[in-house]
N, C-alpha and C positions, 0 to 999 in steps of 0.2 A: 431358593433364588440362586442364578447361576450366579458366578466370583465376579465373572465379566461384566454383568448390570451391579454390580455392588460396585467394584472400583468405578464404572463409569457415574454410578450415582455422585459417589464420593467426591470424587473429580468435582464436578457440577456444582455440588453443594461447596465443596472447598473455593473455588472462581466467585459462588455469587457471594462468601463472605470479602474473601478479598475484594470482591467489586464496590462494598459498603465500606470495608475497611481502609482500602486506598491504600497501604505502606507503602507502593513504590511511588503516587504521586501520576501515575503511568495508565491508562487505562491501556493501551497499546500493549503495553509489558505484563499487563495480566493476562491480557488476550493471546501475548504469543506463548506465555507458560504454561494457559491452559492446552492451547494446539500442542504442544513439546510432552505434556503428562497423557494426552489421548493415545499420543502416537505411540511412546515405550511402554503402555499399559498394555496398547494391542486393540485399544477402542477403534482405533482406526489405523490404514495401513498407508503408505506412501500413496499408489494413486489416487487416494481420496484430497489428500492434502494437494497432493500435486493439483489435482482438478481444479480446488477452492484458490487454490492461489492464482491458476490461470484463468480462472472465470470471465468470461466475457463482460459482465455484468460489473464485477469490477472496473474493469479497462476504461467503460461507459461512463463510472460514474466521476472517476479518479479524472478525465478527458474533462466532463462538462463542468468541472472544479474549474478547472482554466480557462474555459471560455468564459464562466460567470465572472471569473478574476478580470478577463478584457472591459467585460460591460461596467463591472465597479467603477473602471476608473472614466468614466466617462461625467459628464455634468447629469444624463440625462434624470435623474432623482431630484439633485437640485433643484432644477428648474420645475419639475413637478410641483414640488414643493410651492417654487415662489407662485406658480399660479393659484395652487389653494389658494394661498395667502388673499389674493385679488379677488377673488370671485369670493370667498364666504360670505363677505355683505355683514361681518359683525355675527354671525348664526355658530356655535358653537357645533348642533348636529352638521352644518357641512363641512368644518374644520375636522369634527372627526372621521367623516365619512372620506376624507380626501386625505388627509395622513393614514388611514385605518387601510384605504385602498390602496396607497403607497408601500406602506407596511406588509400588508398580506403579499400584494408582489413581490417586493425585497425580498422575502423570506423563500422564495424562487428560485432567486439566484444566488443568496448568501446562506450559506450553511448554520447561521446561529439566530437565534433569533435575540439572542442577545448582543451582537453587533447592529441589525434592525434597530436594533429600541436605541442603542448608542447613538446611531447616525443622524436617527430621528427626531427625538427625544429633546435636543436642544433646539432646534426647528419648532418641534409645536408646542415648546415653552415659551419661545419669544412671540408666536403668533398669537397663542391665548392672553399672556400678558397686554401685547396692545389691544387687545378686546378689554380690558378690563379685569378678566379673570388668572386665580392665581393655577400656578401647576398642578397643583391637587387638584382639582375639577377632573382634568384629564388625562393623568397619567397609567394611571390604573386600567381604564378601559381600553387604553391604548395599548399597556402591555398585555393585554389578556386575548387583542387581536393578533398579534405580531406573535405571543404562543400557541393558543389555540388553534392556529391556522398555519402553521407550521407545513410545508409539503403538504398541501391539500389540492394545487391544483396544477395542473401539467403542463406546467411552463419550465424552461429552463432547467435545471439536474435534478428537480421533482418529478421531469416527464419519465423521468428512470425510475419513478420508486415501483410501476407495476413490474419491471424488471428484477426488482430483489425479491418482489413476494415470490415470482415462478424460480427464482435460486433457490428461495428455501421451500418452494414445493419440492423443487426437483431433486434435492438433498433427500426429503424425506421420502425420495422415491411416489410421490403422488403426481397427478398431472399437472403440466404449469398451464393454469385456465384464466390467470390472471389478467387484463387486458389495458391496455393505458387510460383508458377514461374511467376505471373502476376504483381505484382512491379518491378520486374525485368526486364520484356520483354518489360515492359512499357517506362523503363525507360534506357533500352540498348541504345540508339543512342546517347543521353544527354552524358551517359558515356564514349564511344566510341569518340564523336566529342570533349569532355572535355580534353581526354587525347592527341588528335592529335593538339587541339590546344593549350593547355598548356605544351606540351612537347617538339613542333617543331615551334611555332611560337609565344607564350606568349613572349619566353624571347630575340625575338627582338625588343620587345617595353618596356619592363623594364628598367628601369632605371642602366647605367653601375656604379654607384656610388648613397651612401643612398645620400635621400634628403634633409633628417632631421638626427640627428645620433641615430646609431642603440642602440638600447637596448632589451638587452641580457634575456634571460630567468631567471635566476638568480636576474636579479633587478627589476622584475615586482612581482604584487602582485596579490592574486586572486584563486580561489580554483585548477583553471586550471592551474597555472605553479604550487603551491603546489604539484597538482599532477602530476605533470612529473618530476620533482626533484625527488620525492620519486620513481617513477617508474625508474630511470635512477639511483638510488642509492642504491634500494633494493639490500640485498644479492642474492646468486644465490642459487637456490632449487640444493636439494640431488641429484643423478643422478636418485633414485628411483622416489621422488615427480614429476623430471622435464620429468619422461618417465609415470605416472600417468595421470599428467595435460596433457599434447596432447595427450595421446590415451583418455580419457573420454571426452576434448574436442571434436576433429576430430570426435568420436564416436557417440556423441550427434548430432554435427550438420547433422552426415551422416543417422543418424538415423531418425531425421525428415524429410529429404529427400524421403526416403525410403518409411515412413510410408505415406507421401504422394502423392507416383508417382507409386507405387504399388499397387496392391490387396492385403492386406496379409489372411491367413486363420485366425484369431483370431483377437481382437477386441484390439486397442493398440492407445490410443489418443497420442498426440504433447506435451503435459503435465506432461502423466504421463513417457516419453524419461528424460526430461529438468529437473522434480524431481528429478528422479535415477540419473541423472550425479551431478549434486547439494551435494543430497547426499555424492554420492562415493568422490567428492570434501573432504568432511569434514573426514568421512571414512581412505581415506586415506591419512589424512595428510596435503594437498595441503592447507588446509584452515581451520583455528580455526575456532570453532562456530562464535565467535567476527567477524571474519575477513568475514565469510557470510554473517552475519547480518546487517554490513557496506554498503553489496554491494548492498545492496535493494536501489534503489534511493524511499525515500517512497514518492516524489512531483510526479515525472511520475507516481507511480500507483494512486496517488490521482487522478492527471490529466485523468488516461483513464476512469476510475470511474467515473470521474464529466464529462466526454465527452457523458458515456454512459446515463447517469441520465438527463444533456441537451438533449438528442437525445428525450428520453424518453417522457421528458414535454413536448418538439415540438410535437412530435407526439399526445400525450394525447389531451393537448389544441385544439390541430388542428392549431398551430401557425406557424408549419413546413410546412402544407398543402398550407397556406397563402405565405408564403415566395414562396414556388415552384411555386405554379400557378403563380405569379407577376413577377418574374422572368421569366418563362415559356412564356408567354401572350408576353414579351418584346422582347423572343429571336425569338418566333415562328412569329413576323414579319422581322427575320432577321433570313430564317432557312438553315444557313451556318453551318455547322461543325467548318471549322477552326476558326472563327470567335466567335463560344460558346468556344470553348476552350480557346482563346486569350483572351477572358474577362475573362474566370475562370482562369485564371495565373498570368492578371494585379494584381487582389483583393487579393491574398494572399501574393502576392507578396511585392507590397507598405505596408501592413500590417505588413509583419514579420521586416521591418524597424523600426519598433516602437514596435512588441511584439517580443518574441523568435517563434520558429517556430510552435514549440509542442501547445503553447496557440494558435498561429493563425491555425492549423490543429485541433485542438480543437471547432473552432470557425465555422468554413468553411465545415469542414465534412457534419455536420447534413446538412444544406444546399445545397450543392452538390449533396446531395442523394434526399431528396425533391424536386430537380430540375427535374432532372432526372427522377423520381417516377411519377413525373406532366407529362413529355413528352413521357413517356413510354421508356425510353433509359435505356440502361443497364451502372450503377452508376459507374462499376469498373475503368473506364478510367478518369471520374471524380476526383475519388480519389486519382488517382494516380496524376493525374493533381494539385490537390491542392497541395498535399505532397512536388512533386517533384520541383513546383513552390517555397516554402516556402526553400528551400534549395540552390537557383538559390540568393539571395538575398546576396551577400560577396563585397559589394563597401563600403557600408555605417558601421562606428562602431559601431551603434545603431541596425546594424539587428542581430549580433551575436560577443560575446566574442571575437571569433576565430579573427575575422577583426579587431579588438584595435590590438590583438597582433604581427597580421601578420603587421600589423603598423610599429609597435615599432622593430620587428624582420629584417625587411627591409630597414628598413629607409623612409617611405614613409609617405607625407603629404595627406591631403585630397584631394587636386589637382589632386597628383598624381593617385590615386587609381583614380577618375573618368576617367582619363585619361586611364589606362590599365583595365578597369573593363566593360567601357561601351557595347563595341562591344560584349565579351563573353556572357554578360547577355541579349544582343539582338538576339545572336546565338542561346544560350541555349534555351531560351523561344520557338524562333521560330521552331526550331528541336522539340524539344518538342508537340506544337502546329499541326505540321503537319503528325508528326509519331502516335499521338493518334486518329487522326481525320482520318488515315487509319487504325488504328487497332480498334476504338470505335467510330464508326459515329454515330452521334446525329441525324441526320435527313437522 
């Protein structure tokens, strides 16, 4: 084996212990050490790095971060909200169907899905309560919408996720075939089966009383109820700001729609849409410079940067080529589709148990397409497969913030959650598993 795929191995493997181990607290600071070890190893050379950092794709998404920031502050959730409220008629399934449909949007335009469930969370607590019912009925099935469903549909800075998959095609040197409605279509049934069973049948096996006692948003700590405090107690915009923010919202996302489901006569990227609304953000009003500049999460742009810089060294090395054929050789004496897919869903799966998602999609990407590259198959169902797997993961509090809280928000032990978690996550997968192996057969 050549030094060069050894150190780069090593590398790799050294990043994903630190990535479980966390010392600096940093996922950013792992991400730029691993870039800084590739580079003085030789894995990769300046204009690779240079490239990842000027990515377009970047620009896009780090952009539609600020406009999602204009639309937050707007009432328009709220008021969502209050009209659930009016129309359920006392019906627990349209309570969750109308927070569940809330939620899945939100998760559109807010980057966590654990601020979703903050913002939410005391909303469809007081709304079940005057029903009669306590928060344990609901909370569960609520969190398991707001993660599952995570970037699933192409509104808002998820219209860019088919933008990262062709990054890290394009990294691995394969073709970018990924298209904007293909996270999506990929990932419709998952969706579709999430809400039928969280809204008509989750909350017969929930718990009619917490099992541990409930704790409120207000007594938890942690960046994600900070931030639904402040989203639930910002003032309200001017009526000029608050009709600003949704039409440059609404307009951007419609816009990248547009520019990529038409021909237009002139030449008009995804980027430079997600700028101009950014911009017109600050322009007019909606958003101090300050309050843009906030909204850059700078650890995710680290993170796609140091995704695309891994992609890069696999490739370079030829340490990616290794991993796809070993893999490749193993599946191609088992050459089932569903069965490729089932194992690409276990691995990221058990993983995001122990990392967040975005590191284990980090991790898994480059590999996925090297798989794939080895078999001749087309990588985009892959991808979607990792993603969508790393978002299926809400039993455990170690896979995602959102799970401590829907904890605490419910009243539920760890018992519990196995007990109402397991079946969905053997749904979900399997939905999953079968719908991709018709839409992207491996063999």
């Amino acid at each position: 084996m050549d030094m060069q795929v050894i150190i780069c191995f090593a590398i790799t493997i050294l990043l994903m212990v630190l990535f479980i181990w966390n010392p600096y607290k940093s996922i950013a600071t792992t991400t730029v050490l691993g870039i800084l070890l590739y580079f003085v190893t030789g894995c990769v050379d300046e204009e690779a790095i240079i490239q990842s950092f000027g990515n377009t794709t970047g620009l896009l998404t780090c952009t539609m971060f600020v406009v999602s920031a204009g639309f937050n502050k707007t009432q328009f959730v709220r008021r969502i909200a209050e009209l659930v409220h009016r129309v359920s008629n006392g019906s627990l399934a349209k309570v969750m169907l109308g927070y569940g449909a809330i939620g899945v949007i939100l998760d559109m335009f807010i980057p966590s899905a654990l601020a979703v469930f903050c913002i939410l969370s005391p909303m469809l607590a007081a709304t079940v309560e005057d029903m009669g019912y306590s928060p344990s009925k609901v909370m569960f099935p609520f969190a398991v919408l707001t993660i599952a469903n995570m970037a699933s549909l192409p509104i808002g800075g998820c219209a860019t996720m088919y933008a990262q998959y062709n990054a890290q095609l394009e990294a691995l040197g394969a073709a970018p075939t990924a298209e904007i409605f293909d996270p999506m279509i990929g990932r419709l049934p998952v969706l579709i089966v999430s809400f039928i069973y969280c809204c008509f049948i989750a909350t017969k096996f929930t718990p009619d009383r917490p099992v541990v006692s409930i704790v409120g948003i207000d007594d938890m700590e942690g960046g994600g109820s900070e931030r639904a405090k402040k989203a639930l107690e910002k003032a309200p915009l001017s009526s000029f700001h608050e009709t600003a923010a949704l039409v440059i919202f609404f307009g951007v996302t419609i816009g990248l729609l547009v520019i990529n489901v038409f021909e237009l006569p002139f030449v008009l990227e995804n980027w430079n849409i997600t700028l101009a609304g950014a911009l017109l953000m600050i322009f007019t009003g909606v958003l101090k410079p300050k309050e843009a500049s906030k909204a850059i999460p700078l650890w995710v742009w680290l993170m796609f940067v140091g995704g695309l810089v891994m992609a890069s060294a696999l490739a370079k090395t030829g340490a990616g080529d290794m991993i796809g054929n070993a893999v490749a050789s193993v599946v191609n004496n088992f050459p089932i589709t569903p069965l490729y897919y089932l194992m690409l869903s276990v691995g990221p799966y058990i993983c995001t148990n122990f990392l967040n998602n975005r590191t284990t999609n980090f991790i898994f990407y480059p590999i996925a397409i090297q798989i794939c590259m080895s078999l001749g198959a087309d990588p985009v169902g892959s991808l979607i497969c990792v993603q969508a797997s790393t978002q299926i993961a809400f039993i455990m509090p170690t896979a995602t913030a959102s799970v401590a809280y829907c904890m605490g928000a419910g009243g539920y032990d760890l018992k519990t959650m196995f007990k109402m978690g397991w079946f969905p996550t053997i749904l979900f997968i399997l939905v999953l598993v079968v719908w991709l192996s018709i839409l992207y057969p491996i063999f």
